[in-house]
Structures are given as structure tokens and as C-alpha cells.
DSSP file (Angstrom, degrees, kcal/mol; ACC not computed):
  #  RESIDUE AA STRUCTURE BP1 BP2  ACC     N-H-->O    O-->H-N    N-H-->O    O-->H-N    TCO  KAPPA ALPHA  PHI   PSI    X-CA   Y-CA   Z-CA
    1    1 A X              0   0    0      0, 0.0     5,-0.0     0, 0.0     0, 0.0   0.000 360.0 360.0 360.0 -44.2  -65.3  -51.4  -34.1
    2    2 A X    >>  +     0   0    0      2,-0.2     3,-2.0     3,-0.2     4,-1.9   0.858 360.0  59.0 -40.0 -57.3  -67.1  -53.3  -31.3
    3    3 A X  H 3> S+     0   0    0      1,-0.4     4,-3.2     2,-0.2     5,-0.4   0.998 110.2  39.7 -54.0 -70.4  -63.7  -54.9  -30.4
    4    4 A X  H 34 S+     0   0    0      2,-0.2    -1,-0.4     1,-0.2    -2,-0.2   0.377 111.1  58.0 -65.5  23.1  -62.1  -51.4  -29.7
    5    5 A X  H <> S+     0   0    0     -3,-2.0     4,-0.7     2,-0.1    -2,-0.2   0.639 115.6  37.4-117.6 -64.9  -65.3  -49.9  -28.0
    6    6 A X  H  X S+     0   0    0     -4,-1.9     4,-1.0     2,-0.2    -2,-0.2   0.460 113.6  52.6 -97.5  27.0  -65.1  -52.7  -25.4
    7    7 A X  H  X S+     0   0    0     -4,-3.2     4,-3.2     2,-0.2     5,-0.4   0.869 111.8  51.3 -60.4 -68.3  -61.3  -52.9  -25.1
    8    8 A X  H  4 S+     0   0    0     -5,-0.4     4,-0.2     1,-0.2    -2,-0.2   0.612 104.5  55.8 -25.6 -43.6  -61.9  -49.3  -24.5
    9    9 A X  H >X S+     0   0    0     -4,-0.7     4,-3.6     2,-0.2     3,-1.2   0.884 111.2  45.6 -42.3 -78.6  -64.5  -50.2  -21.8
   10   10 A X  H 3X S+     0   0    0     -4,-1.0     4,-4.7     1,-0.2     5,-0.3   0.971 109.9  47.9 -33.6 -75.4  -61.9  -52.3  -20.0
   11   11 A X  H 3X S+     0   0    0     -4,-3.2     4,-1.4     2,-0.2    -1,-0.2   0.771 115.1  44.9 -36.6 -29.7  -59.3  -50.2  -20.0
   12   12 A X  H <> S+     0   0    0     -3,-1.2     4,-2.1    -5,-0.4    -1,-0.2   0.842 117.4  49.1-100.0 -48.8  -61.5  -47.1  -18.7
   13   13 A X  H  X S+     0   0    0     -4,-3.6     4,-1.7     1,-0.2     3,-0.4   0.981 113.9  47.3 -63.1 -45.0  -63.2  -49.9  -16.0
   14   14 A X  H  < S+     0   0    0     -4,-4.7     4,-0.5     1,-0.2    -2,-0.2   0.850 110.9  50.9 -58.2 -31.2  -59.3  -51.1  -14.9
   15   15 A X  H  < S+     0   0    0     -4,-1.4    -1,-0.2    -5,-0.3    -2,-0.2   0.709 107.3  48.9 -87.6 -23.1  -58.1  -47.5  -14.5
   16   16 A X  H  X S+     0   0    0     -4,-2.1     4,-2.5    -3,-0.4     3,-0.3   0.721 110.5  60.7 -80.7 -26.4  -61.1  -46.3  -12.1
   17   17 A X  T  < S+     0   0    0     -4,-1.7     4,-0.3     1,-0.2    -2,-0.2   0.641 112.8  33.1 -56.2 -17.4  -60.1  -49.7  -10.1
   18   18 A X  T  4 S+     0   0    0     -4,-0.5    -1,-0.2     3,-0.1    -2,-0.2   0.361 119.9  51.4-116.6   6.1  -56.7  -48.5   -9.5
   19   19 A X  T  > S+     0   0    0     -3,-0.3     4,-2.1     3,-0.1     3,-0.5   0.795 112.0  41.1 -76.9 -82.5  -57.7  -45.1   -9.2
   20   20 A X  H  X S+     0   0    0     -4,-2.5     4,-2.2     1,-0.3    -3,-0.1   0.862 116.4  57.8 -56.9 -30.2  -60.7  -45.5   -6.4
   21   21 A X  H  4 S+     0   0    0     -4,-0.3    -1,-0.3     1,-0.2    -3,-0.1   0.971 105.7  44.0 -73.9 -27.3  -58.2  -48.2   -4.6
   22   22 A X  H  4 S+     0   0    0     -3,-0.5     3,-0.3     1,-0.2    -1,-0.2   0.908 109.0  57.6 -74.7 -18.2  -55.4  -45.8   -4.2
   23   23 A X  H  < S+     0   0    0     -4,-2.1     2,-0.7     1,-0.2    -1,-0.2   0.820 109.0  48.8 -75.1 -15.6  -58.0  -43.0   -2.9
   24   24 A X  S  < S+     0   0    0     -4,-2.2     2,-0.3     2,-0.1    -1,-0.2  -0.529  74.3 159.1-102.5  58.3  -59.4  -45.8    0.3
   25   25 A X        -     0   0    0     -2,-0.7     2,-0.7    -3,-0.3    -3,-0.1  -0.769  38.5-127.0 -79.4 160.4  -56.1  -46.4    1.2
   26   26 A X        -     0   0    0     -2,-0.3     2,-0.3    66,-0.1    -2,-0.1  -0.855  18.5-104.9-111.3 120.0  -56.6  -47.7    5.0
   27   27 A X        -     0   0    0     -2,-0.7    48,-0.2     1,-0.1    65,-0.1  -0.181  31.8-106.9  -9.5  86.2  -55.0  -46.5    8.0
   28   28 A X        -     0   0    0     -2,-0.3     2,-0.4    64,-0.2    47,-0.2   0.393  36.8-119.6 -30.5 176.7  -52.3  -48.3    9.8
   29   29 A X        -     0   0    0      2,-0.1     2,-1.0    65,-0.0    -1,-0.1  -0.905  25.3-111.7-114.3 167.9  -53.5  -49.9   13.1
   30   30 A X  S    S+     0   0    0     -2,-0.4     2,-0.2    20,-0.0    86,-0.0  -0.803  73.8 116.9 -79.4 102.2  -51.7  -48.6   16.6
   31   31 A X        +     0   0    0     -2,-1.0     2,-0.5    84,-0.1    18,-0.1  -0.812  48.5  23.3-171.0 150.5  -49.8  -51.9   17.5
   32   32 A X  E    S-A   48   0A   0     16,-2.0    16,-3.1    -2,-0.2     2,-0.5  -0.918  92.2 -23.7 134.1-175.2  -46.7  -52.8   17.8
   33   33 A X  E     -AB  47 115A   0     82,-2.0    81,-3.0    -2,-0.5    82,-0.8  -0.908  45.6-172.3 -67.5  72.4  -43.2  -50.9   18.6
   34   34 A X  E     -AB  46 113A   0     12,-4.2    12,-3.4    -2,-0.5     2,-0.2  -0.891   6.1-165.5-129.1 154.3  -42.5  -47.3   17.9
   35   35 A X  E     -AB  45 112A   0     77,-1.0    77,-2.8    -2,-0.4     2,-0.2  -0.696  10.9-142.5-128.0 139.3  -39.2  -45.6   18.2
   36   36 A X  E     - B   0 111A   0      8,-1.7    75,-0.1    75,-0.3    73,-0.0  -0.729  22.7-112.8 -72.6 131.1  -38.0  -42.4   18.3
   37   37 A X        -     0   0    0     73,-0.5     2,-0.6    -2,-0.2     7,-0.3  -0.287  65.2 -81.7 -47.4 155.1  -34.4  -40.5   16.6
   38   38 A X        -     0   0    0      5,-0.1     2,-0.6     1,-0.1     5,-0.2  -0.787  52.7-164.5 -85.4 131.4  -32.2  -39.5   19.7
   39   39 A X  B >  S-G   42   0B   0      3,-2.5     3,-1.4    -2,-0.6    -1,-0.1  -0.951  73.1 -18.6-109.9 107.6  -33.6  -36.3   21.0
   40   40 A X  T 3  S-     0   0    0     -2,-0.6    -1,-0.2     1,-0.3     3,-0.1   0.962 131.3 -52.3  70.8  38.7  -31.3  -34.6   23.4
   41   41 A X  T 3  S+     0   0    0     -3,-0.1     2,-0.4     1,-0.1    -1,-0.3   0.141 115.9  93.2  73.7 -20.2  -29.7  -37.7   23.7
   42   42 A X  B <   -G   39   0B   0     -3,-1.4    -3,-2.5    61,-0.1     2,-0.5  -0.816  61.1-119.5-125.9 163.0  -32.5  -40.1   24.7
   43   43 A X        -     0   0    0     -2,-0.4    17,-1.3    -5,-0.2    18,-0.4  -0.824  11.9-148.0 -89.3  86.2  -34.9  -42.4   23.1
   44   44 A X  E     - C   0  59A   0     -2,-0.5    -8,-1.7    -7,-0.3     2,-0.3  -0.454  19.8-175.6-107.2 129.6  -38.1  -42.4   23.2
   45   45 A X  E     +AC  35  58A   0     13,-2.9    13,-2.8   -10,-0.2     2,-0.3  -0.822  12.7 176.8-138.6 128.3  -40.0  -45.6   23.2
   46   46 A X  E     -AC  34  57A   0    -12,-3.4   -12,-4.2    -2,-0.3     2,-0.3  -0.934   6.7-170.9-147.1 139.7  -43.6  -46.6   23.0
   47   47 A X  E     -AC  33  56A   0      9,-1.0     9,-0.9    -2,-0.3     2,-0.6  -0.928   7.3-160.3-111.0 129.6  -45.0  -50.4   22.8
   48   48 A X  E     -AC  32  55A   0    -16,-3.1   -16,-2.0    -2,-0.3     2,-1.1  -0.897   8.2-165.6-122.0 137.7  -48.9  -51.2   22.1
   49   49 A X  E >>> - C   0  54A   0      5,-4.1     5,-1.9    -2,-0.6     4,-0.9  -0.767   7.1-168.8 -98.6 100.4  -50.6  -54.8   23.0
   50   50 A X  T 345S+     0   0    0     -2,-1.1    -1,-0.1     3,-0.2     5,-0.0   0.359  72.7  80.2 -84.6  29.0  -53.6  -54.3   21.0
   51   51 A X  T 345S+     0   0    0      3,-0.1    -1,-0.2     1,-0.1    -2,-0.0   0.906 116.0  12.1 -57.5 -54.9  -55.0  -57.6   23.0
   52   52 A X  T <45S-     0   0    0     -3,-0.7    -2,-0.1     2,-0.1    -1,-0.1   0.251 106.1-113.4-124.2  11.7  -55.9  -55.5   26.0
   53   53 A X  T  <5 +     0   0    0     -4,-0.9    16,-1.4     1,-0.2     2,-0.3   0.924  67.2 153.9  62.6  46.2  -55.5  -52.0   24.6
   54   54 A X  E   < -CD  49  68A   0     -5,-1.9    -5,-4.1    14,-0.2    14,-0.2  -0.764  26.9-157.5-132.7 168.1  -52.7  -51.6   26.9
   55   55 A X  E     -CD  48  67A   0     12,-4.1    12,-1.1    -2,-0.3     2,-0.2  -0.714  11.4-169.0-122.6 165.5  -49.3  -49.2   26.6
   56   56 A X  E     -CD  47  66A   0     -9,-0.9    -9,-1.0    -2,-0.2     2,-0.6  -0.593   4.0-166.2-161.5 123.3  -45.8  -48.6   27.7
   57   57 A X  E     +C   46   0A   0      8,-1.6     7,-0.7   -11,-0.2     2,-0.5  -0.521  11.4 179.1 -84.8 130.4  -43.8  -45.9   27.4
   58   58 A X  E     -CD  45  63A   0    -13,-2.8   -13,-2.9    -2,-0.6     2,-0.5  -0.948  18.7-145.3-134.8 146.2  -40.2  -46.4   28.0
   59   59 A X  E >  S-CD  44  62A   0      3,-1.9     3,-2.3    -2,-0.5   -15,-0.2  -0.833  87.5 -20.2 -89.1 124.1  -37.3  -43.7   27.8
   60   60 A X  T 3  S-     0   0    0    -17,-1.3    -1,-0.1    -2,-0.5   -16,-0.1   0.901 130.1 -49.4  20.2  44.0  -34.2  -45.1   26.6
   61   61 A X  T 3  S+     0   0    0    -18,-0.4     2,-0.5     1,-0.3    -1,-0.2   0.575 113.4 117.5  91.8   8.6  -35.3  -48.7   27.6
   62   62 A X  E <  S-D   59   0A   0     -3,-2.3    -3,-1.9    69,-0.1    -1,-0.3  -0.961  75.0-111.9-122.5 144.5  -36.3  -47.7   31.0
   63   63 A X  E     +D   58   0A   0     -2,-0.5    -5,-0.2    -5,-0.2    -4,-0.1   0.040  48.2 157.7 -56.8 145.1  -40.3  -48.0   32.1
   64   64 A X  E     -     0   0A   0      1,-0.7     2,-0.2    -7,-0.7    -1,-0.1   0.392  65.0  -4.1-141.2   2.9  -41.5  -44.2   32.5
   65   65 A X  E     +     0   0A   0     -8,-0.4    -8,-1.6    17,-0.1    -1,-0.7  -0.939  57.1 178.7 170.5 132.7  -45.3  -44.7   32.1
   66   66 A X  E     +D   56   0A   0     -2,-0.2    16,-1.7   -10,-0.2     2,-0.4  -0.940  27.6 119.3-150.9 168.0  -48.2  -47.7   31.3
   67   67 A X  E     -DE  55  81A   0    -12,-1.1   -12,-4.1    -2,-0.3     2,-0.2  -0.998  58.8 -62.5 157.8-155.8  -51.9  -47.5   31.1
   68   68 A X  E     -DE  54  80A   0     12,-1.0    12,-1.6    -2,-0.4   -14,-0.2  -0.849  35.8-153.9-112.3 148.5  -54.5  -48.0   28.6
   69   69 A X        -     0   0    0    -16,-1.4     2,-0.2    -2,-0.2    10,-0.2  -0.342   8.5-163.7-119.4-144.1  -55.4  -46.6   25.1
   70   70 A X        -     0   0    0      8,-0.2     8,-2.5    -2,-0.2     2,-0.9  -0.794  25.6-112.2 165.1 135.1  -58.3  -46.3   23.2
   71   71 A X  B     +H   77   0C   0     -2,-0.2     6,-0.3     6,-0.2     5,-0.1  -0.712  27.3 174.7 -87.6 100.8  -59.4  -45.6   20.0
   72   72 A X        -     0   0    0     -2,-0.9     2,-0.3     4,-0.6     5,-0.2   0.830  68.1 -37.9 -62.5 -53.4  -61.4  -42.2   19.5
   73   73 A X  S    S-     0   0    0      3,-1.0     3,-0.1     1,-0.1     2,-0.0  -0.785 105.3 -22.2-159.9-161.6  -62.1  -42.0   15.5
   74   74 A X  S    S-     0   0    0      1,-0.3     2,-2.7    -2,-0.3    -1,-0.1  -0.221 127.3 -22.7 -63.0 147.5  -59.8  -43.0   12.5
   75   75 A X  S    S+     0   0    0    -47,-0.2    15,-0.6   -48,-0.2     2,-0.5   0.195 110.7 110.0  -6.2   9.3  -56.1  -43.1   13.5
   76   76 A X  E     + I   0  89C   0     -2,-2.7    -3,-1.0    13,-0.2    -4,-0.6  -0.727  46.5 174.1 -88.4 131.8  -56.7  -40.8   16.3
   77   77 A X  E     -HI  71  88C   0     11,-2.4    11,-2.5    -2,-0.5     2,-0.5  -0.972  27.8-131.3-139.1 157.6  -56.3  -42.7   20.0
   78   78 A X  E     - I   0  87C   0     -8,-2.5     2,-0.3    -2,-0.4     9,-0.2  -0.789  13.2-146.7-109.2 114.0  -56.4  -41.5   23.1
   79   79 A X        -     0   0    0      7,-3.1     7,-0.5    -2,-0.5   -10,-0.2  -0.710  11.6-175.3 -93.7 157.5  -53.5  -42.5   25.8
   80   80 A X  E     +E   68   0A   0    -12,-1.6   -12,-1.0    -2,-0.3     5,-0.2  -0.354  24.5 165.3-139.0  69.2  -54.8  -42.8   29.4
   81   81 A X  E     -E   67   0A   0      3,-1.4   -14,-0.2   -14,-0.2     4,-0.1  -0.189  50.8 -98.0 -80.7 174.5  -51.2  -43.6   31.5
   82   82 A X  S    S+     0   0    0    -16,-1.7     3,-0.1     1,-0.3   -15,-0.1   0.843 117.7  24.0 -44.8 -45.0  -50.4  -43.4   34.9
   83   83 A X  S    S+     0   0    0      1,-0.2    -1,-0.3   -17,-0.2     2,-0.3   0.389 125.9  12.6-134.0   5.9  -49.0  -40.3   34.6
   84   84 A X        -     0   0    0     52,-0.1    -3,-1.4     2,-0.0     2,-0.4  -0.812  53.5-148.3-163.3 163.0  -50.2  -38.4   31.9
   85   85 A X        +     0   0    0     -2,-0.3     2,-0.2    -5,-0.2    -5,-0.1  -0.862  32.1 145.7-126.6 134.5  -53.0  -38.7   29.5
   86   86 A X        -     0   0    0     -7,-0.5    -7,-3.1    -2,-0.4     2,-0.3  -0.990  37.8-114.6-167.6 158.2  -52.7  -37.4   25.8
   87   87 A X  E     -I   78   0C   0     -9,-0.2     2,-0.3    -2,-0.2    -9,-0.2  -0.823  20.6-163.5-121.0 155.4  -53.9  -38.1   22.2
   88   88 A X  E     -I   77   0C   0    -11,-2.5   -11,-2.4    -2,-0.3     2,-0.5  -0.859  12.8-144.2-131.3 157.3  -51.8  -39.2   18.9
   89   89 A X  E     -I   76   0C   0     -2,-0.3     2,-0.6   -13,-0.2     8,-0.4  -0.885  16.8-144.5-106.3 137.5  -52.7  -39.1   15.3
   90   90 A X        -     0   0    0    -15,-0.6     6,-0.2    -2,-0.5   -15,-0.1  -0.845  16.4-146.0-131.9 110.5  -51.2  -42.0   13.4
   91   91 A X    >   -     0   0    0      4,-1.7     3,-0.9    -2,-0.6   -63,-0.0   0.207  28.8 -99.5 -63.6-178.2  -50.3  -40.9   10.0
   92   92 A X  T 3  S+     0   0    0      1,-0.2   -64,-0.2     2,-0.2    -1,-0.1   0.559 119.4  69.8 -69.9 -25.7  -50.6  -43.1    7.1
   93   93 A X  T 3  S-     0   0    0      2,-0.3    -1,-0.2   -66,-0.1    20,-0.2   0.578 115.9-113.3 -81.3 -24.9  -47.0  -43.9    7.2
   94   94 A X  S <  S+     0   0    0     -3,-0.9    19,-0.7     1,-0.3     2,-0.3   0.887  86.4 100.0  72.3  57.3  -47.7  -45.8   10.5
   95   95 A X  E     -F  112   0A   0     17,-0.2    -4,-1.7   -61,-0.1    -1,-0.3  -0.927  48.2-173.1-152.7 160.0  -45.7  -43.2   12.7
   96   96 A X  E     -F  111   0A   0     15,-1.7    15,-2.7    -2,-0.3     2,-0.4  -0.866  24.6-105.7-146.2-179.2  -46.9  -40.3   14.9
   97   97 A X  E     -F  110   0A   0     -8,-0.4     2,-0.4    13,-0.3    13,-0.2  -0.775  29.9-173.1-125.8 135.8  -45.6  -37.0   17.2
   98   98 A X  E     -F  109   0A   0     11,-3.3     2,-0.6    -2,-0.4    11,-0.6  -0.862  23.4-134.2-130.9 157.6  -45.6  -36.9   21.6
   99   99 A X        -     0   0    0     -2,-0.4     2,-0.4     9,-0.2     9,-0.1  -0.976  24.4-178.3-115.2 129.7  -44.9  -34.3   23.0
  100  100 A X     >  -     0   0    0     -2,-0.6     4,-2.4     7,-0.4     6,-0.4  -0.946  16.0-157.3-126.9 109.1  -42.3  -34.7   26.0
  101  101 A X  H  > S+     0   0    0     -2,-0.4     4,-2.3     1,-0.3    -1,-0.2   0.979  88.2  41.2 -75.2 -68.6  -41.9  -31.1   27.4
  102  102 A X  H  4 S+     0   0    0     32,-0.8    -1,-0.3     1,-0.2    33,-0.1   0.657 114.2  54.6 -53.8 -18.3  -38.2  -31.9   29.1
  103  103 A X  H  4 S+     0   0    0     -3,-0.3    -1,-0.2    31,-0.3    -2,-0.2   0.887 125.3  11.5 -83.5 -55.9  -37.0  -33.8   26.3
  104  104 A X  H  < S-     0   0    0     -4,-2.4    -2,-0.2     1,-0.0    -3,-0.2   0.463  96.8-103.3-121.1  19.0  -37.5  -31.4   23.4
  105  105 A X  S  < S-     0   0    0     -4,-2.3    -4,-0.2    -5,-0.2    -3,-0.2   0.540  88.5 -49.0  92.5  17.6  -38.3  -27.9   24.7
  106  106 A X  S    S+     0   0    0      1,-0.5     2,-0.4    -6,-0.4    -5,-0.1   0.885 107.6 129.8  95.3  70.9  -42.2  -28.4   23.8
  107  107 A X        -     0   0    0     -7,-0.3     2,-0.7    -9,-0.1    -1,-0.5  -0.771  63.8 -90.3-160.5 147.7  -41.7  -29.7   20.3
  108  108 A X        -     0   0    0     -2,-0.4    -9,-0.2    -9,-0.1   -10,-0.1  -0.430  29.2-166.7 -14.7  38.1  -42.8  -32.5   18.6
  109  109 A X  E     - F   0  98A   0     -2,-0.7   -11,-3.3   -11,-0.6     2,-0.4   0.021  16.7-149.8 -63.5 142.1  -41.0  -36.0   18.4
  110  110 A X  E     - F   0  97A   0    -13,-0.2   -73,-0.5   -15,-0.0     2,-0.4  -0.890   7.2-153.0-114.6 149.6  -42.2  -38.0   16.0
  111  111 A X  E     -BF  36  96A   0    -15,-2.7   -15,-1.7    -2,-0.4   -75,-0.3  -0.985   8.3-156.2-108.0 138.5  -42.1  -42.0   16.7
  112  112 A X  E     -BF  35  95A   0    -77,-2.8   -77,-1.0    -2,-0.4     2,-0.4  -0.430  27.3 -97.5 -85.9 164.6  -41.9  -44.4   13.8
  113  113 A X  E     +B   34   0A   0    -19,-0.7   -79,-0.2   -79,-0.2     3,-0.1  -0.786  37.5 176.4 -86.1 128.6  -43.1  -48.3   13.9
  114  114 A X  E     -     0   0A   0    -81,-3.0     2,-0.2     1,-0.5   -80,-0.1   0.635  67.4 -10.0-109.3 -18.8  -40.3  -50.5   14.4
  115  115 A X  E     -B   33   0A   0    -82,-0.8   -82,-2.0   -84,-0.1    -1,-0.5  -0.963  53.4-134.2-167.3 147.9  -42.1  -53.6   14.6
  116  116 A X  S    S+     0   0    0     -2,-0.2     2,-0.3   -84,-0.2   -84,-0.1   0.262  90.4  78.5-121.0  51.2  -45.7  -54.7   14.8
  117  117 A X  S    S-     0   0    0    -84,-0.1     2,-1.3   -68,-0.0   -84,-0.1  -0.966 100.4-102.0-115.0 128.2  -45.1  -57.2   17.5
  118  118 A X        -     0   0    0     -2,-0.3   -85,-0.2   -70,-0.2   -71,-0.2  -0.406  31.6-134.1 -76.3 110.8  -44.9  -55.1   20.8
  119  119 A X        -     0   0    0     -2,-1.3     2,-0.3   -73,-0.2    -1,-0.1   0.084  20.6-173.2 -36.7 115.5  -41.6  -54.4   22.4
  120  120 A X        -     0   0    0    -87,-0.0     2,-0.2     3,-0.0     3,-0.0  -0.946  11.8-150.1-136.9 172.6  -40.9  -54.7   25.9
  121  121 A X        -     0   0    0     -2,-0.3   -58,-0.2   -60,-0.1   -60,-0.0  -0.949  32.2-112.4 136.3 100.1  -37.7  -53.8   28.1
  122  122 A X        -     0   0    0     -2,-0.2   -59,-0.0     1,-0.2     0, 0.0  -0.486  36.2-140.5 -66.0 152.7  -36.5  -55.8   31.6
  123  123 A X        +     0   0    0    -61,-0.1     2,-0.8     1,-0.1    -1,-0.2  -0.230  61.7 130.1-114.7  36.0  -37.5  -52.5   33.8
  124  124 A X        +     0   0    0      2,-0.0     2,-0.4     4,-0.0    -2,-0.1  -0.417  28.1 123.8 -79.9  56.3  -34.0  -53.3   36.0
  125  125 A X        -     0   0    0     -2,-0.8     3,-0.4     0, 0.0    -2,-0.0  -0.879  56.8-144.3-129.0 129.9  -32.1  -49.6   36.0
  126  126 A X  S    S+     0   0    0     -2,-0.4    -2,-0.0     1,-0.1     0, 0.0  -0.114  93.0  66.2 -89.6  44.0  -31.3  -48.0   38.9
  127  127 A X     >  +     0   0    0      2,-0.0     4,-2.4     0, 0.0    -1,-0.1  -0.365  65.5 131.3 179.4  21.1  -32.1  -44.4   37.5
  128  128 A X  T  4 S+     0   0    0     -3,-0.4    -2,-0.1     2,-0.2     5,-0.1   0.821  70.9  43.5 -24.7 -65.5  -35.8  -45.1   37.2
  129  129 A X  T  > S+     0   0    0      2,-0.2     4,-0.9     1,-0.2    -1,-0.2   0.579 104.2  63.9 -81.1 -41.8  -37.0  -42.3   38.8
  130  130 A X  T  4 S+     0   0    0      1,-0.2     4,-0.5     2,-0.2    -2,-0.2   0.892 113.7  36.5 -77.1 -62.1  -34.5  -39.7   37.0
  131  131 A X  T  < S+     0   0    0     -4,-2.4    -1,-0.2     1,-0.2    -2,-0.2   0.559 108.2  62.5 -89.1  16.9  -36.0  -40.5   33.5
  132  132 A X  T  4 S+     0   0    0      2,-0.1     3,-0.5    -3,-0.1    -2,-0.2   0.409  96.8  66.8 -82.3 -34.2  -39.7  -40.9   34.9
  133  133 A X  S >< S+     0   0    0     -4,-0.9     3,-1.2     1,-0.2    -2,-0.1   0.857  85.3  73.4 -54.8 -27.7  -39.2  -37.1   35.8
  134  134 A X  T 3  S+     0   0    0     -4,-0.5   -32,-0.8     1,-0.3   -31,-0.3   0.676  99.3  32.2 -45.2 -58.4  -39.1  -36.5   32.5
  135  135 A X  T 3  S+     0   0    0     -3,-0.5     2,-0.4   -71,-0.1    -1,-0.3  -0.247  96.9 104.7 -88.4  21.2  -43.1  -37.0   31.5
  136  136 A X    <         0   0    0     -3,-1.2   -34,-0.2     1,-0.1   -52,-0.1  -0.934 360.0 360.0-117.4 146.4  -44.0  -35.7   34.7
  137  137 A X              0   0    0     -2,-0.4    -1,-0.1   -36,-0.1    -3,-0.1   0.426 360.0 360.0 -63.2 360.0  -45.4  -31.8   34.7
């Protein structure tokens, strides 16, 4: 009887270990490559070097926006670019939602992680300027 009370024991101790671990799952980190579906035709691109906490946004591969980010509390971070400053949530999934007013009427785009080595983009387009309007108010 002793055998089955601390089989019983075990079992009861393994199943609150695999319990309590799936309830602390931990929060991706912001680094890396994340990619946007095309909305409205373009692609929305965001790279982070979490060496220097530093960003770039690029619209279909072309520079539109850089700066710094920062982390505020658990997956929430703060962007502080050149030209506009906003905060993301970064779900559990490791992907999160920007808002680009011209792109998508004021609705959401959500970017996924494509990689978590950070992506970067020869900034050589002559049509710079034309997707940099884009993020701009």
C-alpha cells in the first residue's frame, strides 16, 4: 500500500510540474526580423539590434524610419524613431500590430518574427521619399 501511496505522490508531484511550467510560460524577447502580409500592396518591415536597442523600419525593403526602443514592462516596448514614436505589445507568439495610418486605413497590421537575427536592406531606391510619406502624419 505504501508503494501505491508514493507512486501516487509522484504522479500528483510530476503533474503540478507540468502544470505550473506551462502557466510561467516566458515572453518572447523583441529582436530580430518582423514581417508583415502585403497590406495594400506593401510590406511592412521592422528589424531590432537588441545590442544597442536600436530599430528600423523599412517599407517594402526601403528605409522609412530608425531610432531607438526601449523596454517599458513585460513585452510592452516603446519605439522612439525619427519620425514617429509609438508602443507595441509582443504577444506570446513572438508577433505584434503597428499601426500605419496610409497603409491600412487606421487598422492594425500585425508583424510576425521572421528571424531572430536582425534584418537589414541596402537603402539604394530612388522612391525613398514616396514610401517615407507613408509614416509621416
Amino acid at each position: 500500500m505504501s508503494k501505491s501511496i508514493s507512486s501516487m505522490i509522484v504522479l500528483a508531484i510530476f503533474f503540478a510540474l507540468v502544470l505550473g511550467g506551462c502557466a510561467f510560460t516566458k515572453n518572447p524577447v523583441l529582436k530580430g526580423g518582423y514581417q508583415s502580409e502585403h497590406v495594400n500592396g506593401y510590406v511592412v518591415q521592422l528589424s531590432f539590434q537588441p545590442i544597442d536597442n536600436s530599430f528600423i523600419q523599412y517599407i517594402d525593403n526601403r528605409e522609412v524610419d530608425k531610432g531607438t526602443y526601449e523596454q517599458l514592462d513585460n513585452g510592452v516596448y516603446k519605439i522612439n524613431g525619427e519620425i514617429q514614436q509609438f508602443e507595441i505589445t509582443l504577444n506570446s507568439d513572438d508577433s505584434f500590430e503597428i499601426i500605419v495610418k496610409k497603409l491600412n486605413d487606421g487598422k492594425p497590421i500585425t508583424l510576425e518574427n521572421i528571424d531572430k537575427t536582425p534584418v537589414y536592406f541596402s537603402p539604394k531606391f530612388d522612391d525613398v521619399e514616396e514610401y517615407r510619406s507613408l509614416i509621416e502624419e
